[in-house]
C-alpha positions in Angstrom: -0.5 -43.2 71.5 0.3 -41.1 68.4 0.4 -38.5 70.2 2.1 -39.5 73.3 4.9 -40.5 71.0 5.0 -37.2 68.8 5.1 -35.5 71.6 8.0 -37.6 73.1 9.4 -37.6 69.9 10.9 -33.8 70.8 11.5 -34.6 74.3 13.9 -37.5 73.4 15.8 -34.9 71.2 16.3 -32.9 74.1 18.0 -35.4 76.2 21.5 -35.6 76.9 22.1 -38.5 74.9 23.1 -40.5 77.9 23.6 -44.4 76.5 20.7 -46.3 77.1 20.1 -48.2 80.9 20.1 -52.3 81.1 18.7 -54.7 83.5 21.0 -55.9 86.2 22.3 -59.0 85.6 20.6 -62.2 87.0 20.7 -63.7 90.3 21.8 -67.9 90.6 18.6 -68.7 90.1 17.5 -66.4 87.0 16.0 -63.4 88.4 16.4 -59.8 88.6 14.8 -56.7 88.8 12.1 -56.1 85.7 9.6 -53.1 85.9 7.2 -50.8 87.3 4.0 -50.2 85.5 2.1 -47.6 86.2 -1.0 -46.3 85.1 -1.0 -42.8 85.0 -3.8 -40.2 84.9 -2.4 -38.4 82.0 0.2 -39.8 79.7 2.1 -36.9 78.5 2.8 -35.4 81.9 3.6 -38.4 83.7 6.0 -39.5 80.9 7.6 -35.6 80.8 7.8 -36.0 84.5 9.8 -39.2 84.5 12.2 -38.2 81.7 12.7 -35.3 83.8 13.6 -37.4 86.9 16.7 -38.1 84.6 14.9 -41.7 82.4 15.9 -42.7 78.7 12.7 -43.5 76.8 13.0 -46.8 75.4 11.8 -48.4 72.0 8.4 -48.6 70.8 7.2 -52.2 71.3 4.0 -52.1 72.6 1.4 -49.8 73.5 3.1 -48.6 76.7 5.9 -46.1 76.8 8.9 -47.5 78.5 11.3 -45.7 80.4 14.6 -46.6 81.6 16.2 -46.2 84.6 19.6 -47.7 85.8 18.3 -50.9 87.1 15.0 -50.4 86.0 12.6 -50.3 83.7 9.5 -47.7 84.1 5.9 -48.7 81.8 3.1 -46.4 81.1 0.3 -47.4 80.4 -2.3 -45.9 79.2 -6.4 -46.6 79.6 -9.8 -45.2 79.1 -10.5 -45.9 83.1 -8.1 -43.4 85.5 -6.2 -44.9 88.3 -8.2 -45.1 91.3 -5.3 -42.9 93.2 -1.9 -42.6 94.1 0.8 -45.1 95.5 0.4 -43.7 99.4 -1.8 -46.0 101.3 -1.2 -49.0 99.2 1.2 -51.7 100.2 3.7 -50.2 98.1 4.0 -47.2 99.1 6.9 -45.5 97.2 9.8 -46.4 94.8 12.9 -44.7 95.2 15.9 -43.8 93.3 20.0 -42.7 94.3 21.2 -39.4 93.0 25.1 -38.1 93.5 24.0 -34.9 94.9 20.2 -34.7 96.4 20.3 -30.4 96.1 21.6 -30.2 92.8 19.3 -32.9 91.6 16.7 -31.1 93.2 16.9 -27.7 92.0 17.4 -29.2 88.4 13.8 -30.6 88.9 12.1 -27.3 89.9 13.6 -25.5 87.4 12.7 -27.8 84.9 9.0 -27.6 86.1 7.6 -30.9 84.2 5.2 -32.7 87.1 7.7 -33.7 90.0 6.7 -31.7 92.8 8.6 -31.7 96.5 6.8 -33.6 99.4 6.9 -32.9 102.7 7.6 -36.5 104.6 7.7 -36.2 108.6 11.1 -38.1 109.2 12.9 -37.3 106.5 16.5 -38.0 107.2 19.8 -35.4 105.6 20.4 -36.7 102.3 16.6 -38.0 101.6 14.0 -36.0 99.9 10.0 -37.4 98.3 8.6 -36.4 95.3 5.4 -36.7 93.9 4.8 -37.1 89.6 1.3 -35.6 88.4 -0.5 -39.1 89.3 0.6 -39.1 93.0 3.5 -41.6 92.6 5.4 -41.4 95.3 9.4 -40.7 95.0 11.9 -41.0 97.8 15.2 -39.7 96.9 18.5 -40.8 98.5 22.2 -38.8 97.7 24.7 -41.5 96.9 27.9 -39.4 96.4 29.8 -42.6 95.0 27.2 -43.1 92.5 28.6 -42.7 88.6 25.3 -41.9 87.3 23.0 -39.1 87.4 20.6 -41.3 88.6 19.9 -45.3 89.5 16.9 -47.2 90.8 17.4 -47.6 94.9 14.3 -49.8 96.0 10.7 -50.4 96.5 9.3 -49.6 99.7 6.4 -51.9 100.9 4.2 -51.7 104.1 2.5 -54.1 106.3 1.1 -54.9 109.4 3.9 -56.4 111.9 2.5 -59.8 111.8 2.3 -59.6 108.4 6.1 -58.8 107.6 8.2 -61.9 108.1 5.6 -63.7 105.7 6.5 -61.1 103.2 10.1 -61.2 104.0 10.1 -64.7 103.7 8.4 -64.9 100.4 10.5 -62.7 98.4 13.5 -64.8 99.8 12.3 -68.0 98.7 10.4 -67.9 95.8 12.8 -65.2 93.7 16.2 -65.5 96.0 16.3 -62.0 97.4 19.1 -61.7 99.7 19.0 -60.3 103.0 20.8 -56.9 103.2 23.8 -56.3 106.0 22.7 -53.8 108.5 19.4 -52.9 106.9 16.6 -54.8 108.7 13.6 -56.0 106.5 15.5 -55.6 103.5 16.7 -57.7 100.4 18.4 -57.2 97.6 17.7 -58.2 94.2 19.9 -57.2 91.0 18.4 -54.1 90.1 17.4 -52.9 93.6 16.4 -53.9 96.7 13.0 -54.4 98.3 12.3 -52.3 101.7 9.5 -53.9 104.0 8.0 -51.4 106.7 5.5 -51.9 109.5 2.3 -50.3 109.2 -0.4 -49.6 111.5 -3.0 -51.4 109.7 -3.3 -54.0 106.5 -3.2 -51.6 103.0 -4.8 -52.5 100.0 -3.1 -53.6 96.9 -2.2 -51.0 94.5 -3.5 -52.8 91.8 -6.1 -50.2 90.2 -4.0 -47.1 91.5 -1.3 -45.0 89.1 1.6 -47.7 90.8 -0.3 -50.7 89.6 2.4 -53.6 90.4 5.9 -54.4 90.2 7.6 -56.7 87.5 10.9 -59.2 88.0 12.5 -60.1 84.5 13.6 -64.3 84.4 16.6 -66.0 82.2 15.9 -68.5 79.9 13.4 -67.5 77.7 10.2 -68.5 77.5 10.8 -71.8 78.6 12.8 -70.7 81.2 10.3 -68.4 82.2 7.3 -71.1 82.2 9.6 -73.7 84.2 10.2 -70.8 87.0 6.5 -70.4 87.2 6.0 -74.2 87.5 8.6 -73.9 90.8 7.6 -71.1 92.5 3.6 -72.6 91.8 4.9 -75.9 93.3 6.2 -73.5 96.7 2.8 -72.1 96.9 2.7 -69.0 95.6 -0.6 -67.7 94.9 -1.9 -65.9 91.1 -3.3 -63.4 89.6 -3.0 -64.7 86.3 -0.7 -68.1 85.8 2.4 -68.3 82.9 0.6 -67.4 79.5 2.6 -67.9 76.4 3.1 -64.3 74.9 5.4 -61.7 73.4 7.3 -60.9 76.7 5.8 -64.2 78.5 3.9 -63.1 81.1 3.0 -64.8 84.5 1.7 -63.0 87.4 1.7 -63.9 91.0 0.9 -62.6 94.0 2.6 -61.6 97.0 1.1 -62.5 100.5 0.0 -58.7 100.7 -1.8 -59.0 97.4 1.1 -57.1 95.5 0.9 -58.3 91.8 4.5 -59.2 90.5 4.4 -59.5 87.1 7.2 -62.0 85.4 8.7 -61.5 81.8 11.6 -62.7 79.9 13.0 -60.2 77.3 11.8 -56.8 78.1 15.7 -55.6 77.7 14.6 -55.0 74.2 12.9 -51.8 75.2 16.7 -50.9 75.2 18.4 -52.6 72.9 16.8 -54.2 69.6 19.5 -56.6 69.5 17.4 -58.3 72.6 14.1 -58.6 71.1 13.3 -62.2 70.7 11.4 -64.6 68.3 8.0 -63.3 68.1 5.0 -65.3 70.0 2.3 -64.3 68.0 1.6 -63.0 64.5 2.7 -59.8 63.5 -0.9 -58.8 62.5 -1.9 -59.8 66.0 0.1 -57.2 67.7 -1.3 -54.4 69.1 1.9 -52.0 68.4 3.3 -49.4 65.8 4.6 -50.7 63.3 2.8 -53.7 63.9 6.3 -56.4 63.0 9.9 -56.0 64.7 
């Protein structure tokens, strides 16, 4: 981690200084958009890769380095055990992001040369492009000409068999209050981003294990809030991977109806903004970060 962070150290410097991303504001019932995690072969590179892509690298609060998109915040974590492959195959296939001007943006990232590498996607559409970072994530890119930013989180692109799709439509809607989006079949829209739901030929595996390991949804209200949201959407039905824990962030983590982990957390906008870090859950000695107290 030192040296990830010495390294990023001079990378930071480098940026344009653009002012740091939030989280979207919450829906009625206390949700938005959180994180991805991934876990990526190689640290440096896939961190390099994404601050390329046009991220803010947030503050130091934990082992994994956090980087910030409009709408969206990016983890990295780091492990002795590589990620078992990319995000193709798995029932999240691809994140995606909004640019103002797709061959601008583009050229800008070959030039720059830092891990994002053109994909070739049969399909592809004018005004769409895929990337791929140095762990196989998966990148679509989408030219917004409206768009006031460089760059903003777009959506999250899961697959699933057809008789599997309304179930997942369905759960996203009721447990977290995604709303449906006009003209855009099998898609919602949470603050943040949206959530883009695609038949495929056969059932995928999770990408838990793989260098997109699982999505994250931030909820109001603290840690109580948090723990009373997990006590609701466990009352609905929802399966886990890991029910509410009492921790730094919180940290509960259910599981879609394709097996998609979605981990929940309340305060992770202090990545961005020290003035949102919260009362700590644990002893200072007890966490696993440098320097070890807030």
């Amino acid at each position: 981690m030192r040296r990830v962070i010495s390294i990023l150290t001079l990378a930071v410097l480098c940026q344009a200084g653009a002012a740091w991303a939030q989280l979207a504001p919450y829906n009625e019932i206390g949700v938005t958009w959180g994180h991805i995690h991934m876990h990526p072969r190689d640290m440096v590179k896939e961190t390099m890769a994404l601050l390329s892509l046009g991220g803010q690298l947030g503050n130091n609060l934990s082992p994994n380095v956090p980087i910030y998109f409009p709408g969206i915040l990016i983890l990295l974590q780091g492990g002795q055990t590589p990620p078992k492959g990319g995000s193709e195959g798995t029932v999240v296939d691809h994140i995606a992001f909004r640019v103002p001007n797709l061959q601008e943006s583009m050229e800008k990232w070959k030039a720059a040369n830092w891990g994002l590498h053109a994909k070739d996607q049969p399909g592809s559409k004018p005004g769409q492009a895929f990337l791929t970072t140095a762990s196989d994530v998966k990148i679509e890119i989408l030219e917004d000409r409206s768009l006031k930013v460089p760059i903003a989180f777009d959506h999250a692109h899961f697959l699933a068999p057809e008789s599997g799709l309304k179930e997942m439509v369905d759960y996203y809607t009721n447990m977290y209050g995604a709303k449906p989006v006009r003209g855009e079949a099998d898609t919602l829209s949470l603050p943040g981003g949206k959530l883009v739901f695609s038949k495929s030929a056969t059932a995928l595996a999770s990408p838990t294990g793989t260098s997109l390991d699982h999505i994250g949804f931030e909820i109001k209200g603290s840690h109580e809030g948090l723990e009373a949201f997990s006590k609701m959407i466990g009352a609905k039905g929802t399966k886990w991977s890991r029910p509410y824990r009492r921790s730094e962030f919180g940290n509960a983590r259910p599981l879609d109806p394709a097996g998609v982990v979605i981990e929940l957390t309340h305060g992770q906008d202090g990545y961005a903004n020290h003035k949102n870090i919260e009362a700590p859950m644990v002893p200072c000695e007890a966490r696993p970060i440098e320097p070890p107290c807030w």
